[in-house]
PAMIDREN-430575 format. One record per residue (C-alpha): residue number from 0; residue in one letter; y, z, x. Coordinates in steps of 0.25 Angstrom, whole numbers, plus 5000, padded with zeros to 4 digits. Layout:
PAMIDREN-430575
<node k="NUM" r="a" c2="Y" c3="Z" c1="X"/>
...
end
This chain:
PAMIDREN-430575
<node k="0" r="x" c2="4988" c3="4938" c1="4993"/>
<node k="1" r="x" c2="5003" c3="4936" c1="4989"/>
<node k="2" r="x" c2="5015" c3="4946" c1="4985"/>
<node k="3" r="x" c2="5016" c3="4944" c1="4971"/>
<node k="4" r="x" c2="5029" c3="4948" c1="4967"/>
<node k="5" r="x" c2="5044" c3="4951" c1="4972"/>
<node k="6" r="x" c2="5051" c3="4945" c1="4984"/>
<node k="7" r="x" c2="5040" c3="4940" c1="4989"/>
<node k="8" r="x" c2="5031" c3="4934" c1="4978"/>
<node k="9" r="x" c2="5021" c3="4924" c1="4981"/>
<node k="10" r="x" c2="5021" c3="4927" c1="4996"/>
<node k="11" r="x" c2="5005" c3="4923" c1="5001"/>
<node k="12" r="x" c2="5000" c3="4934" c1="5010"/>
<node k="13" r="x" c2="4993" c3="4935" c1="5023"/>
<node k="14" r="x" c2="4981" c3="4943" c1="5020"/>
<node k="15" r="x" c2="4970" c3="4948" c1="5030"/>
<node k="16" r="x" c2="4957" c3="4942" c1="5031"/>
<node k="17" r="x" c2="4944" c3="4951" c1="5033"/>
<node k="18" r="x" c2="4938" c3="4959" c1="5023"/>
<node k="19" r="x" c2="4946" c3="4972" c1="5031"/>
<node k="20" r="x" c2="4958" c3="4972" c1="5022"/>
<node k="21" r="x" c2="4956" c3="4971" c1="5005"/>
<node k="22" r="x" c2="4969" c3="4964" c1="5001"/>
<node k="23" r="x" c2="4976" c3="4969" c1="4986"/>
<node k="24" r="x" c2="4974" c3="4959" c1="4975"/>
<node k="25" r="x" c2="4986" c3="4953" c1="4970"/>
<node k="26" r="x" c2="4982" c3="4959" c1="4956"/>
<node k="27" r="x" c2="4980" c3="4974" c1="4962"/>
<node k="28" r="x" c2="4994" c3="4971" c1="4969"/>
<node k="29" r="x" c2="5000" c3="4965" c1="4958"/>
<node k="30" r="x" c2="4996" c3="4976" c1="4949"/>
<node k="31" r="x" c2="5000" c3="4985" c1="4958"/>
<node k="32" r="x" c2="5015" c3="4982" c1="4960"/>
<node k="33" r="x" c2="5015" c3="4981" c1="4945"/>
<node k="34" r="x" c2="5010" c3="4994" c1="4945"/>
<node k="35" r="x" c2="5021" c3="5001" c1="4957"/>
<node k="36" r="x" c2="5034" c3="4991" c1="4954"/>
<node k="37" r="x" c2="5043" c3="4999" c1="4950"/>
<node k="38" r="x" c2="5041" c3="5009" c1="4962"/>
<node k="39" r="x" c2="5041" c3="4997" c1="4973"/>
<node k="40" r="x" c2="5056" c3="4993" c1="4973"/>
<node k="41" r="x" c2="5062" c3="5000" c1="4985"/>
<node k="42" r="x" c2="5051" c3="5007" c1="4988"/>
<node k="43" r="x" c2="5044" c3="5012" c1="5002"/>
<node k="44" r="x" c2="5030" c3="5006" c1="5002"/>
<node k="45" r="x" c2="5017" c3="5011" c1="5010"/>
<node k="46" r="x" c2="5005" c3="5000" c1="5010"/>
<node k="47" r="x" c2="4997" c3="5009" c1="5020"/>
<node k="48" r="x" c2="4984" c3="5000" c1="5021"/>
<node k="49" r="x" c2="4993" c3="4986" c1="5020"/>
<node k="50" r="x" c2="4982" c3="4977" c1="5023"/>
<node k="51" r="x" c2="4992" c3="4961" c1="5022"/>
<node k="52" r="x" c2="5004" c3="4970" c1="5019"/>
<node k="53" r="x" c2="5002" c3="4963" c1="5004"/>
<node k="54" r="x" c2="5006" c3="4976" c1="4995"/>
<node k="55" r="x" c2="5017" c3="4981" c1="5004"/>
<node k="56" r="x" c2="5024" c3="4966" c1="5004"/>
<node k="57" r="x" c2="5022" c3="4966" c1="4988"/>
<node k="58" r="x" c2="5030" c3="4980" c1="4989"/>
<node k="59" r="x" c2="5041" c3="4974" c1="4996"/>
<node k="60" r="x" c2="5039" c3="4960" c1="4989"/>
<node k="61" r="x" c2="5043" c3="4969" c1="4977"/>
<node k="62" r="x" c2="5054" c3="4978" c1="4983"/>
<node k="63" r="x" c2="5048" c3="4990" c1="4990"/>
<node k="64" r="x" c2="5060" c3="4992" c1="5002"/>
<node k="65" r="x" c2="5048" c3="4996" c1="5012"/>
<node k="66" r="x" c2="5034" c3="4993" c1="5015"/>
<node k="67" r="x" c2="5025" c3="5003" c1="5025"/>
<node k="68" r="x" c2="5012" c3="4993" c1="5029"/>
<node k="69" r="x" c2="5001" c3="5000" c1="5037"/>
<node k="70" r="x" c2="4988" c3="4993" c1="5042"/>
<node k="71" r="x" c2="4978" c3="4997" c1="5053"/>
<node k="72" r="x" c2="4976" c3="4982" c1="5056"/>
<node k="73" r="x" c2="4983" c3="4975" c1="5064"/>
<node k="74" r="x" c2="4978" c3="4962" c1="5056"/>
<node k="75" r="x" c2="4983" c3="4968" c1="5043"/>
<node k="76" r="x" c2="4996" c3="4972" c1="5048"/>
<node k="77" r="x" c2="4999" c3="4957" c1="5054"/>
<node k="78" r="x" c2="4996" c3="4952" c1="5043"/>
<node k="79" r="x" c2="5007" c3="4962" c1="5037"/>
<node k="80" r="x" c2="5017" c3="4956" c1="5045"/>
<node k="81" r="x" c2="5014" c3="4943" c1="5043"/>
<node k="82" r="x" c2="5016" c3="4945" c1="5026"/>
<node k="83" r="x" c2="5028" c3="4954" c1="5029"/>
<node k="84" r="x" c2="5034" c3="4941" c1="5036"/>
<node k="85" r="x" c2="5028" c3="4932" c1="5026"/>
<node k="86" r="x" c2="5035" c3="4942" c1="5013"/>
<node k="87" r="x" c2="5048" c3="4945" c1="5024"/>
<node k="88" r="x" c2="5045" c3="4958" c1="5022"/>
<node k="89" r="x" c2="5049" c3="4963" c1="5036"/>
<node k="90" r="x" c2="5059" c3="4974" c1="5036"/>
<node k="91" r="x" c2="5052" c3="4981" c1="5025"/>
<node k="92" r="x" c2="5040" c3="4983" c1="5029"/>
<node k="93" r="x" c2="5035" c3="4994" c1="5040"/>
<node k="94" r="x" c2="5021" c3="4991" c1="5044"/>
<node k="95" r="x" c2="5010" c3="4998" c1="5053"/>
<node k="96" r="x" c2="4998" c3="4993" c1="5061"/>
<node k="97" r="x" c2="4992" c3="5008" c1="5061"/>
<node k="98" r="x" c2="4982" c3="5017" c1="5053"/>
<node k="99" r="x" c2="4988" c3="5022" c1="5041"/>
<node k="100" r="x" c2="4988" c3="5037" c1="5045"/>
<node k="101" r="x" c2="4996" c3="5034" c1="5058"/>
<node k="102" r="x" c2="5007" c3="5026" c1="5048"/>
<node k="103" r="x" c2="5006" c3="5039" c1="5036"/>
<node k="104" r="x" c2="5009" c3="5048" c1="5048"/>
<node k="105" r="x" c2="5018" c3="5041" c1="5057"/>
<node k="106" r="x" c2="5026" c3="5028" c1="5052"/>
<node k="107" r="x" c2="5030" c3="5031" c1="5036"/>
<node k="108" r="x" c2="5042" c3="5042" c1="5036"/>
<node k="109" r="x" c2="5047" c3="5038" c1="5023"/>
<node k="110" r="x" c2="5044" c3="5042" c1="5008"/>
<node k="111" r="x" c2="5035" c3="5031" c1="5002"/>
<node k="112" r="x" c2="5035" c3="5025" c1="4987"/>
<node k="113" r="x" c2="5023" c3="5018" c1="4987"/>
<node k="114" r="x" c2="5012" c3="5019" c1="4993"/>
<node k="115" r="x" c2="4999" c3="5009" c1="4993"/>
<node k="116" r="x" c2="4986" c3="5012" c1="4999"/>
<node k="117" r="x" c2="4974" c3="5002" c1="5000"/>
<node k="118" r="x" c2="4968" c3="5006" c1="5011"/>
<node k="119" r="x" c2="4952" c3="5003" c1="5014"/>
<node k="120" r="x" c2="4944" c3="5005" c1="5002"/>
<node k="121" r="x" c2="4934" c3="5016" c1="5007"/>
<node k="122" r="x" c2="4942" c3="5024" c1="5013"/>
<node k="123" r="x" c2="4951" c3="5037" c1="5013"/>
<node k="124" r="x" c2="4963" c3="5031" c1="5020"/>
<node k="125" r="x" c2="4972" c3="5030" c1="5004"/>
<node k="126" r="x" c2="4968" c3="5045" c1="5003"/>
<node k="127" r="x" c2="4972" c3="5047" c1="5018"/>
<node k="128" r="x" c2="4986" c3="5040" c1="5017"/>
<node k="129" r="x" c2="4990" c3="5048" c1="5005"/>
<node k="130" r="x" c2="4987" c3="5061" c1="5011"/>
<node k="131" r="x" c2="4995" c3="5056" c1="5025"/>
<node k="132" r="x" c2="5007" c3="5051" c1="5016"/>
<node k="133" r="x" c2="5009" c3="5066" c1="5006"/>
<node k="134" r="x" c2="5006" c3="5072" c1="5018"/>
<node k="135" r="x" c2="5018" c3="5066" c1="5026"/>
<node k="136" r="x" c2="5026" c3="5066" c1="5011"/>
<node k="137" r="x" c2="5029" c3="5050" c1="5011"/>
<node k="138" r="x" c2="5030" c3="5049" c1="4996"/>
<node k="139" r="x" c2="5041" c3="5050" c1="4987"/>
<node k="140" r="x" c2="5040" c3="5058" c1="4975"/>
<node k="141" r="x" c2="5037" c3="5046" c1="4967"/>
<node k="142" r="x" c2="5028" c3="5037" c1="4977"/>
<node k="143" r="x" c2="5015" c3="5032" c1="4972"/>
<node k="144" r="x" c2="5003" c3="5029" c1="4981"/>
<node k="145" r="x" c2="4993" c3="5017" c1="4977"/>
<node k="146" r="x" c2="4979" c3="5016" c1="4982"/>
<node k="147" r="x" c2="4972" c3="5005" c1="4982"/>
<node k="148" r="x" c2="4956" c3="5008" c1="4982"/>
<node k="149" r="x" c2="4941" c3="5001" c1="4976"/>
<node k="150" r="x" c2="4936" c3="5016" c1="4973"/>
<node k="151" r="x" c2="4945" c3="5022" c1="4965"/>
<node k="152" r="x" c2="4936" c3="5035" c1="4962"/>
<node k="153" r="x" c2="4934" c3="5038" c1="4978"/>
<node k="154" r="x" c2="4950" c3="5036" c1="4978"/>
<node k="155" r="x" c2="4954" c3="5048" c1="4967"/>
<node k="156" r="x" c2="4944" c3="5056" c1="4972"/>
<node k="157" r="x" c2="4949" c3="5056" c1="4984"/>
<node k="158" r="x" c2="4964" c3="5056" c1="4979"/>
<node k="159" r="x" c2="4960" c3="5071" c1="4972"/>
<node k="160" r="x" c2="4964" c3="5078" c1="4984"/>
<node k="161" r="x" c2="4977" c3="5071" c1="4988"/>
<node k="162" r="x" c2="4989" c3="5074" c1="4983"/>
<node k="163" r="x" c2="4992" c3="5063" c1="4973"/>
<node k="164" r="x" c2="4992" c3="5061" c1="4958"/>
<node k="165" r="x" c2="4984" c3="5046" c1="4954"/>
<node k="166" r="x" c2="4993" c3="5039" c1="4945"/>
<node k="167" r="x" c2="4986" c3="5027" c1="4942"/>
<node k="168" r="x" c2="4975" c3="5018" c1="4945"/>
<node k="169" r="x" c2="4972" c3="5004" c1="4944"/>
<node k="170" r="x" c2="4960" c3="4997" c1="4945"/>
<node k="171" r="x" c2="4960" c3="4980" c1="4950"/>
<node k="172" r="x" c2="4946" c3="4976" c1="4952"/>
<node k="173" r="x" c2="4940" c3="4984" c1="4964"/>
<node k="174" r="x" c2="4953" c3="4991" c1="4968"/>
<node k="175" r="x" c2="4961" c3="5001" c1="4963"/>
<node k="176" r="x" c2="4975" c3="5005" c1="4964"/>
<node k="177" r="x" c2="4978" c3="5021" c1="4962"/>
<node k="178" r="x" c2="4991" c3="5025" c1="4960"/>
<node k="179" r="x" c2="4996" c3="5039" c1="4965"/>
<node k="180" r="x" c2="5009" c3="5049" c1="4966"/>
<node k="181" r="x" c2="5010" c3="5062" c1="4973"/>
<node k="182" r="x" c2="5008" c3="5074" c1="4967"/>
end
């Protein structure tokens, strides 16, 4: 696993091992930041479920201003610190060893542009954030949400009775990428 484009290109990745945490391929990634590059520049970043920290470093790597990481391991969120130190991407990155509710409740007080969910495939915790985040109105008018899921269908259905519009969605083998705005 690398950072694939911006100040960081090229840069390897620690990764965590275990069958616990499901990395994003580089093409998924790739595809993407293709998909969201011309919202990423300056932009305030959320990678709720961030796993190696990979897609919030490839945000800054590409000129997000600040990256929010929260993980519920302590494993995963080491192995943040040592890519953030790896990409020197210390001051702009705000990270959380906690469940995600505590960090949705507590830790973000600021508007968010983007906003990328992959959390454990089975179960509700995407739908769960999103409710948490319009509750506490942390988007900006023009935000977008990304989901990263392997049952699309389970995902929509559940998305009917949450106040978001699907966009988009994209499908890269097993895992899709759903692409939402607030209503």
């Amino acid at each position: 696993m690398r950072i694939i484009a911006g100040k960081s290109r090229g840069t390897k990745l620690y990764t965590l091992e275990g069958e616990n945490t499901r990395p994003t391929l580089d093409r998924v990634k790739e595809s993407l930041f293709n998909i969201i590059q011309n919202k990423i520049q300056d932009a305030i970043f959320l990678d709720l479920f961030s796993g190696s920290g990979a897609i919030g470093l490839e945000a800054l790597s590409r000129g997000a201003r600040k990256v929010i990481m929260c993980d519920n391991s302590k494993e995963a969120c080491n192995i943040i610190k040592k890519n953030m130190e790896k990409t020197h991407f210390l001051e702009n990155v705000e990270i959380y060893h906690m469940d995600f509710k505590n960090v949705l409740q507590n830790k973000i007080n600021e508007k968010l542009d983007i906003v990328f969910l992959d959390p454990p495939y089975k179960t509700d915790f995407a739908i769960e954030s999103i409710e948490y985040i319009l509750k506490k109105d942390l988007l900006k008018e023009d935000s977008i949400i990304i989901i990263e899921t392997d049952d699309k269908d389970r995902m929509i259905e559940k998305l009917e009775n949450v106040n978001c519009e699907i966009k988009d969605i994209r499908k890269y083998g097993r895992a899709y990428l759903i692409f939402l705005k607030r209503i």
